[in-house]
PDB file of N, CA, C and O in Angstrom:
ATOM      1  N   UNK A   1     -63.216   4.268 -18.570  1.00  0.00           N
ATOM      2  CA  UNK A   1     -62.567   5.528 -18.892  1.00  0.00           C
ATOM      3  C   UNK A   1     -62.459   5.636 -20.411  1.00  0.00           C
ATOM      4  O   UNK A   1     -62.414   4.716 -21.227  1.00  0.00           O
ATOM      5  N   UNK A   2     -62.426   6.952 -20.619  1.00  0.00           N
ATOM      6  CA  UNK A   2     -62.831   6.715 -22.454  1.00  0.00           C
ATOM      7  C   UNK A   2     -61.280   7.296 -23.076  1.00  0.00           C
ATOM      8  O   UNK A   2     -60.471   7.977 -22.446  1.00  0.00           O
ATOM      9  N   UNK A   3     -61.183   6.931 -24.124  1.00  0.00           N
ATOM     10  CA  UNK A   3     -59.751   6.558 -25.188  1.00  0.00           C
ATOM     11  C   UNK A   3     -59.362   8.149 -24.518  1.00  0.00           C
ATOM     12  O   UNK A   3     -58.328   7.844 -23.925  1.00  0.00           O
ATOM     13  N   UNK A   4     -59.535   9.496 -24.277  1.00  0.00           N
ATOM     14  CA  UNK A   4     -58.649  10.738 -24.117  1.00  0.00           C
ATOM     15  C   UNK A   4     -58.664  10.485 -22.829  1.00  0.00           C
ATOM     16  O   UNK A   4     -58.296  11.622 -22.535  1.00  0.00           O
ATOM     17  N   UNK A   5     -58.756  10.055 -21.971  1.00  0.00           N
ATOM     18  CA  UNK A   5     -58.989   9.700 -20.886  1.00  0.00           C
ATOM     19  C   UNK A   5     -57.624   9.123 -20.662  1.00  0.00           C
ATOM     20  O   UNK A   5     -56.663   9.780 -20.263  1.00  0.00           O
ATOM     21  N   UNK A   6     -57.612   7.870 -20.942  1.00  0.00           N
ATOM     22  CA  UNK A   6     -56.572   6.656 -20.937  1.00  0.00           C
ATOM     23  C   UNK A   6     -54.860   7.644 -21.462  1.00  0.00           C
ATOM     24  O   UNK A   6     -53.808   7.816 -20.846  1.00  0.00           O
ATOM     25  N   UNK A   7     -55.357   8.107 -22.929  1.00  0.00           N
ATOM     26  CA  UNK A   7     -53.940   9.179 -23.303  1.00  0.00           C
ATOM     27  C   UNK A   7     -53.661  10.099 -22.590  1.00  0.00           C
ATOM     28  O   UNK A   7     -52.509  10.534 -22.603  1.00  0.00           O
ATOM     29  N   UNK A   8     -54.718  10.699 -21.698  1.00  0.00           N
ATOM     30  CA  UNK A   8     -53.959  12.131 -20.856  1.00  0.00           C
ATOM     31  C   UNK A   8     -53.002  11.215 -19.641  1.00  0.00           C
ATOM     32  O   UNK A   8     -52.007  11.489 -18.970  1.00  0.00           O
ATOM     33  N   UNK A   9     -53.877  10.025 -19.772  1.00  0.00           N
ATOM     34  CA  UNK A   9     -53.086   9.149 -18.493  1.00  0.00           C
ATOM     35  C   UNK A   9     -51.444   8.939 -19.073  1.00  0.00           C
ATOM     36  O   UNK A   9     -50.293   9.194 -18.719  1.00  0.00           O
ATOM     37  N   UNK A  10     -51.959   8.494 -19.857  1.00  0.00           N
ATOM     38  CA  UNK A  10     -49.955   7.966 -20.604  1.00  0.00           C
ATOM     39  C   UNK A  10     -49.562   9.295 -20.898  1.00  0.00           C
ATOM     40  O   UNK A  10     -48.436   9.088 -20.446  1.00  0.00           O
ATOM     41  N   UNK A  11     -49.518  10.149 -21.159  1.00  0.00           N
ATOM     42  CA  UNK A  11     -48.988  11.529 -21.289  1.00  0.00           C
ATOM     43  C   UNK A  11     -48.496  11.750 -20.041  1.00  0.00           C
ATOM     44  O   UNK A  11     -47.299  11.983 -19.874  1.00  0.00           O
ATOM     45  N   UNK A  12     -49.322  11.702 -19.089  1.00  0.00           N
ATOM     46  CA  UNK A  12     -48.821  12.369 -18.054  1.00  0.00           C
ATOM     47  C   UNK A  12     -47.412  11.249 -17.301  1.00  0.00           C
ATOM     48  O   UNK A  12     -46.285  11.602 -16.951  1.00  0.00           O
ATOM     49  N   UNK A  13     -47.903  10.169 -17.267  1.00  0.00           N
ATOM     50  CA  UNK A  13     -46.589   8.974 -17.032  1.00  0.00           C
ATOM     51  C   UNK A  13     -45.360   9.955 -17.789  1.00  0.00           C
ATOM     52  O   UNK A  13     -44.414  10.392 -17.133  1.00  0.00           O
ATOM     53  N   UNK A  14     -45.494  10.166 -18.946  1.00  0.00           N
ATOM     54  CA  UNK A  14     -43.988  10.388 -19.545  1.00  0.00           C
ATOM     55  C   UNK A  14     -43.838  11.934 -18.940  1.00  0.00           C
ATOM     56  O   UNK A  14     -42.774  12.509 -18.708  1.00  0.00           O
ATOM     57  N   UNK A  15     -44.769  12.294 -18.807  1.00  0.00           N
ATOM     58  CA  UNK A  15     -44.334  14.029 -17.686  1.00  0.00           C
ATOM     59  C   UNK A  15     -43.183  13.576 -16.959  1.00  0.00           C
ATOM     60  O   UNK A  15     -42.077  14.114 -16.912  1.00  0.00           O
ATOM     61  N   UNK A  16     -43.763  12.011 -16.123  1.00  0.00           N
ATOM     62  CA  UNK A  16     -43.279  12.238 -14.904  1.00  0.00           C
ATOM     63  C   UNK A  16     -41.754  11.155 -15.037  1.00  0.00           C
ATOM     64  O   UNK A  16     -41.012  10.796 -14.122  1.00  0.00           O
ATOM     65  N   UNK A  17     -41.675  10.865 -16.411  1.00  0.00           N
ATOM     66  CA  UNK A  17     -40.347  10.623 -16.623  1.00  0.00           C
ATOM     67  C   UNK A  17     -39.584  11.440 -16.915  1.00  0.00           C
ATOM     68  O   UNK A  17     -38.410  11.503 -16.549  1.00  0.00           O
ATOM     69  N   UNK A  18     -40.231  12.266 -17.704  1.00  0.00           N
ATOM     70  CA  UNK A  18     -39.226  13.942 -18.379  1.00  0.00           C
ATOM     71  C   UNK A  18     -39.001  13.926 -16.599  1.00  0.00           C
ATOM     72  O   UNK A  18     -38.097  13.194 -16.196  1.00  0.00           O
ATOM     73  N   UNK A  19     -39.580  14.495 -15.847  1.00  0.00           N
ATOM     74  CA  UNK A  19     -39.324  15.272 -14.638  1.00  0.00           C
ATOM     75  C   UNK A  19     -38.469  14.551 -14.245  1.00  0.00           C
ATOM     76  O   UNK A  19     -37.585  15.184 -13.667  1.00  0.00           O
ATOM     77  N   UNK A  20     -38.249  13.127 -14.299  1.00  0.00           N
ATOM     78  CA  UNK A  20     -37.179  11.823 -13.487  1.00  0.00           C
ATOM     79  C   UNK A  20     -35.712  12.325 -14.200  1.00  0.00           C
ATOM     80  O   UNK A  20     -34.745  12.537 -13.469  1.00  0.00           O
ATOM     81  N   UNK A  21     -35.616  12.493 -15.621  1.00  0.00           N
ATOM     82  CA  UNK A  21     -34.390  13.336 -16.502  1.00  0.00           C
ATOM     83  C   UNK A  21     -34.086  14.467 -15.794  1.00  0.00           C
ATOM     84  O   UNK A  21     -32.987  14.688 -15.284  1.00  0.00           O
ATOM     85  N   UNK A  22     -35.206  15.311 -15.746  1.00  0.00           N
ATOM     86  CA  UNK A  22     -34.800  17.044 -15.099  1.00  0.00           C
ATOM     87  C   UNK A  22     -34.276  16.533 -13.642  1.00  0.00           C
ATOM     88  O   UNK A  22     -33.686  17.197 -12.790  1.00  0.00           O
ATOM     89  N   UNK A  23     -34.492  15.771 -13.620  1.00  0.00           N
ATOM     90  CA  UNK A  23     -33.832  15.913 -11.577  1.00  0.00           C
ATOM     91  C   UNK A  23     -32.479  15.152 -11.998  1.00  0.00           C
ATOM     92  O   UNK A  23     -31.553  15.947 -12.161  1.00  0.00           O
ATOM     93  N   UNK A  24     -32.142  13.819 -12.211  1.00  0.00           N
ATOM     94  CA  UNK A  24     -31.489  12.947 -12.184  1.00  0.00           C
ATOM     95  C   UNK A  24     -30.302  13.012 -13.241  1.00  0.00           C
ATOM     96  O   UNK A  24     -29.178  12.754 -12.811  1.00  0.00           O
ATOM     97  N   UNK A  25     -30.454  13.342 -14.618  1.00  0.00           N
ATOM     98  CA  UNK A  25     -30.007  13.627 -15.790  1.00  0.00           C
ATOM     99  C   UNK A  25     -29.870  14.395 -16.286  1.00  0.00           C
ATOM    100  O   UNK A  25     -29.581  14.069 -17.437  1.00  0.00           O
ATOM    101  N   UNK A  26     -29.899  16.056 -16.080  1.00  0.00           N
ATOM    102  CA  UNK A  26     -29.911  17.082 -16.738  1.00  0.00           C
ATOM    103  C   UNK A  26     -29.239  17.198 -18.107  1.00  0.00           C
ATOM    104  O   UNK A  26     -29.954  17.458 -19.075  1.00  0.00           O
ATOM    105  N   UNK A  27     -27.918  17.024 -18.268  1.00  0.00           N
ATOM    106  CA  UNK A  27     -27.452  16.707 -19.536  1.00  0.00           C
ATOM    107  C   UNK A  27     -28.043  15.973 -20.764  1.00  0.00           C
ATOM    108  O   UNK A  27     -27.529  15.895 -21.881  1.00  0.00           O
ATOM    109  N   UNK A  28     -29.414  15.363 -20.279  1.00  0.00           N
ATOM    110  CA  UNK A  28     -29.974  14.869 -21.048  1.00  0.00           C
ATOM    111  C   UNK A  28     -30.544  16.006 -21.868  1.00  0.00           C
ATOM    112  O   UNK A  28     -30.371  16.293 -23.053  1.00  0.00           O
ATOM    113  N   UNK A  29     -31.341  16.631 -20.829  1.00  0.00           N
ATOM    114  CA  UNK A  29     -32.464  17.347 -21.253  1.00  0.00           C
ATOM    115  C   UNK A  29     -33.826  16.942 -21.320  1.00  0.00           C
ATOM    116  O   UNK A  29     -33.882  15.751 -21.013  1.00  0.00           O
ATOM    117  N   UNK A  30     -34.706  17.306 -21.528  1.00  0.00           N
ATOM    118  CA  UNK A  30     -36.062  16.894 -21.786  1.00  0.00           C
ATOM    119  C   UNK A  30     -36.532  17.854 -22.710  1.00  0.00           C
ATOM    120  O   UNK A  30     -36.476  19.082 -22.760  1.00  0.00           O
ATOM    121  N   UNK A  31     -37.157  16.701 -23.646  1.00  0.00           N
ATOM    122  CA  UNK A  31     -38.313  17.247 -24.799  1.00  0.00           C
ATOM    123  C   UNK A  31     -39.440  18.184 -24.373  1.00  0.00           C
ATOM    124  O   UNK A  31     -40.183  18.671 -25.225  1.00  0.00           O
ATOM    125  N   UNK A  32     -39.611  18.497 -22.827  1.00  0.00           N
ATOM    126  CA  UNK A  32     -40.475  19.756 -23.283  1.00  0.00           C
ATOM    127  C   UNK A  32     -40.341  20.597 -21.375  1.00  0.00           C
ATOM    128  O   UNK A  32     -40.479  19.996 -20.310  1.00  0.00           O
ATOM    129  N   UNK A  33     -40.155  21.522 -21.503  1.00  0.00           N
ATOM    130  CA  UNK A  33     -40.556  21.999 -20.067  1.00  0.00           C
ATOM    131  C   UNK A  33     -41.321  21.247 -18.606  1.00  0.00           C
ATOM    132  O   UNK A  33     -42.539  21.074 -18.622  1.00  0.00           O
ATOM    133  N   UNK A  34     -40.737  20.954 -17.738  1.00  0.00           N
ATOM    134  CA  UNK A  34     -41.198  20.170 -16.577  1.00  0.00           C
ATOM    135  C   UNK A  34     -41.283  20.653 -15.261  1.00  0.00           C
ATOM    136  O   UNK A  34     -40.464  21.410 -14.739  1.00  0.00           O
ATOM    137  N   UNK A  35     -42.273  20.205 -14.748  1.00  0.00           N
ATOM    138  CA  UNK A  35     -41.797  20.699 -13.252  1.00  0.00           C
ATOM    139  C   UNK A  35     -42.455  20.426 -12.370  1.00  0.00           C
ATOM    140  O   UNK A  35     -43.530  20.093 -12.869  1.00  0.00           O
ATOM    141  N   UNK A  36     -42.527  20.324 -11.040  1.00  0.00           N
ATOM    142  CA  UNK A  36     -43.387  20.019  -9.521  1.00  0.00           C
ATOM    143  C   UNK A  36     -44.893  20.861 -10.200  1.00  0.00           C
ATOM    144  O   UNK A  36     -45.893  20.146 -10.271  1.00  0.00           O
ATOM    145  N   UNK A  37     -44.997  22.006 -10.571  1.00  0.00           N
ATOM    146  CA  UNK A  37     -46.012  22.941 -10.925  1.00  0.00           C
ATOM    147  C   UNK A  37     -46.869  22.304 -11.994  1.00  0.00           C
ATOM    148  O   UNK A  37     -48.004  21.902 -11.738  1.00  0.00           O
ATOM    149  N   UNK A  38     -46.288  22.207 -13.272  1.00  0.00           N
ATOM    150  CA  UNK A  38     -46.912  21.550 -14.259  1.00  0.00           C
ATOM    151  C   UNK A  38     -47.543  20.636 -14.148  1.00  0.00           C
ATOM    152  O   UNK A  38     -48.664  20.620 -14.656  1.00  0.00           O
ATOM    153  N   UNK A  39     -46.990  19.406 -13.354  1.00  0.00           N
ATOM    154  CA  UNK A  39     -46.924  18.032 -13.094  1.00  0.00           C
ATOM    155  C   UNK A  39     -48.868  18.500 -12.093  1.00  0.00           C
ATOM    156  O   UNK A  39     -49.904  18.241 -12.705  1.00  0.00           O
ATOM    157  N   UNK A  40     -48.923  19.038 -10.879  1.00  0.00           N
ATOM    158  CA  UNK A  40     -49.488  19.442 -10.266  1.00  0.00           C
ATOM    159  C   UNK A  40     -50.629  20.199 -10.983  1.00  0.00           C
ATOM    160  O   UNK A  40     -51.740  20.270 -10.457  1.00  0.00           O
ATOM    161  N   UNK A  41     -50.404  20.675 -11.991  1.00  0.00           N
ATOM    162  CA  UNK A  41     -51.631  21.310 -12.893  1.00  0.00           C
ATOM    163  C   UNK A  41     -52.276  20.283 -13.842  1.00  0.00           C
ATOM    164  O   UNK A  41     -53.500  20.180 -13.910  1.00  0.00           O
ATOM    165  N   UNK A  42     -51.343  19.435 -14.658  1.00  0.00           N
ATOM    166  CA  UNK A  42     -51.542  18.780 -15.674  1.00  0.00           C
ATOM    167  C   UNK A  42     -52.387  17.214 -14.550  1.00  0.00           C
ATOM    168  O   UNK A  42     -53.015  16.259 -15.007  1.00  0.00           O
ATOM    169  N   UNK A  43     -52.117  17.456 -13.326  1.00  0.00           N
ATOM    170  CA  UNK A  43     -53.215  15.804 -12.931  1.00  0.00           C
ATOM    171  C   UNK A  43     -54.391  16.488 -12.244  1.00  0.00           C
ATOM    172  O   UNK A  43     -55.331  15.860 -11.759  1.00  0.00           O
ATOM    173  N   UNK A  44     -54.270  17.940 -12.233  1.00  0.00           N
ATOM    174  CA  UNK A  44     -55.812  18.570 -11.423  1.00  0.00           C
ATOM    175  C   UNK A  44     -56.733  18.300 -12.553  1.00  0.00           C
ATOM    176  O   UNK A  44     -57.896  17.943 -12.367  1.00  0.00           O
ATOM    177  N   UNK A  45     -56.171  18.486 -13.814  1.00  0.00           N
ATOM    178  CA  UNK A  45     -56.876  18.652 -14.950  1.00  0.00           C
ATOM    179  C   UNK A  45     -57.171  17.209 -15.680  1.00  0.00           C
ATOM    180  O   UNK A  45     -58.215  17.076 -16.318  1.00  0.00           O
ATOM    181  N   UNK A  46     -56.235  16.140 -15.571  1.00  0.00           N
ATOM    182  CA  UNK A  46     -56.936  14.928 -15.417  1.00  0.00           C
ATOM    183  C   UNK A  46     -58.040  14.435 -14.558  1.00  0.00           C
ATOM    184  O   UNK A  46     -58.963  13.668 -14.832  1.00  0.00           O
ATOM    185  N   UNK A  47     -57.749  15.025 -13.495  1.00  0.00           N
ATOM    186  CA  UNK A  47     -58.756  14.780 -12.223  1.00  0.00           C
ATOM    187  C   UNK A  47     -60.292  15.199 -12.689  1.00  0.00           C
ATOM    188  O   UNK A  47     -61.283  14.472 -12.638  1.00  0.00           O
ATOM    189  N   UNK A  48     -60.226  16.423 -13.109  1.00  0.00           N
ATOM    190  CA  UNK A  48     -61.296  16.911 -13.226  1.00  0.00           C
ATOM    191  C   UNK A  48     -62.109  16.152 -14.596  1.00  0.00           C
ATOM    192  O   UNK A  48     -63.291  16.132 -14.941  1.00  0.00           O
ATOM    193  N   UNK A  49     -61.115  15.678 -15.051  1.00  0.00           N
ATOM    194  CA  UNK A  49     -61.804  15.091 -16.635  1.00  0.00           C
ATOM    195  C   UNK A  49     -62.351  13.669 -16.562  1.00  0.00           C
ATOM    196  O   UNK A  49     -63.311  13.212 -17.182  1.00  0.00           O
ATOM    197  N   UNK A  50     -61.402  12.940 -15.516  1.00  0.00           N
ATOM    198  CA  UNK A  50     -62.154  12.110 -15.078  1.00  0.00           C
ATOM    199  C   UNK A  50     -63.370  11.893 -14.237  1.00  0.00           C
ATOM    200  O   UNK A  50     -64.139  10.956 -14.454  1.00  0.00           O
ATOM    201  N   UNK A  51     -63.619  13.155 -12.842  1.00  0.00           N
ATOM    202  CA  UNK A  51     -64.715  13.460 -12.480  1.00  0.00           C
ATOM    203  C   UNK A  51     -65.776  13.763 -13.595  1.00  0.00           C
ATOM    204  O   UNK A  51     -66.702  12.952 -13.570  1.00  0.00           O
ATOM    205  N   UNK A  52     -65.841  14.381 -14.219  1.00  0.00           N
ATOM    206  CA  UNK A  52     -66.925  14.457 -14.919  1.00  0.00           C
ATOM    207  C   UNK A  52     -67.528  13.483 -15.888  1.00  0.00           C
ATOM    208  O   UNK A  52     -68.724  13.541 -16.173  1.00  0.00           O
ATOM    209  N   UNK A  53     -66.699  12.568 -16.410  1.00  0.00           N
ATOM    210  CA  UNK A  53     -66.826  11.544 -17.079  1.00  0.00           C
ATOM    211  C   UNK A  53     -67.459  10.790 -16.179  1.00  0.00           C
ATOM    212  O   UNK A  53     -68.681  10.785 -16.332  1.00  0.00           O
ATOM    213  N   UNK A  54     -66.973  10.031 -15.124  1.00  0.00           N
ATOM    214  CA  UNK A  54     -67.354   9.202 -14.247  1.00  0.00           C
ATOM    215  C   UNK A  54     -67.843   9.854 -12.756  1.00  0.00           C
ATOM    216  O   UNK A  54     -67.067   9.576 -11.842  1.00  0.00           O
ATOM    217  N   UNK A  55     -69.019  10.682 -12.375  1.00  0.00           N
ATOM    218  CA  UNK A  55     -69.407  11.523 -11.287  1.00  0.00           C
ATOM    219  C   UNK A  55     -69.617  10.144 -10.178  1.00  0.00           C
ATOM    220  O   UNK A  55     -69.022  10.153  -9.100  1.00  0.00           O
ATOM    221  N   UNK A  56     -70.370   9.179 -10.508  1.00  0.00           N
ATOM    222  CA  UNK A  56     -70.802   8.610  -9.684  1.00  0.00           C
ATOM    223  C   UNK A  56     -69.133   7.708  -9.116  1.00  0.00           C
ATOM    224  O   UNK A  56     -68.708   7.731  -7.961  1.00  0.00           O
ATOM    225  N   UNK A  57     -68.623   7.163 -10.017  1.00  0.00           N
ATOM    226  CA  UNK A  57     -67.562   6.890  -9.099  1.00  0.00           C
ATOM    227  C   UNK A  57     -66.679   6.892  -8.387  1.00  0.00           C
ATOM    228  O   UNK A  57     -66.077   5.971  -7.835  1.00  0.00           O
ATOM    229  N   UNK A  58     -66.539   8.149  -8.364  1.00  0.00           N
ATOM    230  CA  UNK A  58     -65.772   8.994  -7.131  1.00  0.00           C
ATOM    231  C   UNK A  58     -66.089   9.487  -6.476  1.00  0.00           C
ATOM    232  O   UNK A  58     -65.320  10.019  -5.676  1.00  0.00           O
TER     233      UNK A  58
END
């Protein structure tokens, strides 16, 4: 998997901690807008980046 590859991966991990704050912690807050939707858009779009990078292995 190549280096933007690997970062959309760790990006998206901390999505899904912001989202662990928005449910669990609200008073915290989170550094940027979150949600079931986003979360759901932002790994179609990993998905797809990794399909094309790597066709044969999936």
């Amino acid at each position: 998997m190549s280096i933007a590859g690997n970062e959309a991966l760790l990006e998206f991990r901390w999505l899904i901690e912001e989202f662990r704050v928005s449910l669990f912690a609200q008073q915290l807050k989170t550094r940027k807008p979150v949600s079931t939707k986003r979360l759901h858009k932002r790994w179609s779009e990993i998905d797809d980046q990794i399909r094309r990078q790597m066709p044969d292995l999936l």
